[in-house]
Residue, then its C-alpha position, 0 to 999 in steps of 0.5 A: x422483133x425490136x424496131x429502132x431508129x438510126x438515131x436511135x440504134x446510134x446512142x444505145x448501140x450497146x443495147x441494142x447488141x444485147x437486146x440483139x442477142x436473144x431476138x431480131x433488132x431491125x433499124x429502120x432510116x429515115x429515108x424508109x430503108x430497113x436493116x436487120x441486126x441478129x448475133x451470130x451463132x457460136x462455132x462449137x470449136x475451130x474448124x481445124x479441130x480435127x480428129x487425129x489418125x492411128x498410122x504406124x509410121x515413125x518420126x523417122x519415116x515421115x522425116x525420111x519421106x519429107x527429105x525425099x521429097x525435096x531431093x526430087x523437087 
């Protein structure tokens, strides 16, 4: 693990977060207080990728149905 300063983390930022990338960085201040700076993992894909479903309704029946359904609403 890398130990920066504030001051030190403020002008080599850009370091830092590819330094932060493959391990911990912790940035310590001068009043004692220490914060730990990591990447975050990659999702592998959106959390709206979703598998789709065989079904053997027709456009015109989810259209009928959608219709129905503000006829009562």
């Amino acid at each position: 693990m890398k130990v920066f300063t504030y001051s030190e983390a403020r002008q080599n930022l850009a370091k830092l977060l590819i330094i932060a990338q493959k391990e911990e960085v912790e940035i310590r201040r001068r009043d004692g207080a220490a914060f730990s700076l990591t990447a975050k993992k990659e999702m592998a894909g959106s959390p709206f990728d979703i598998p789709g479903i065989k079904t053997k309704a027709t456009t015109q029946d989810i259209l009928d149905a959608v219709r129905d359904s503000r006829m009562t609403a």
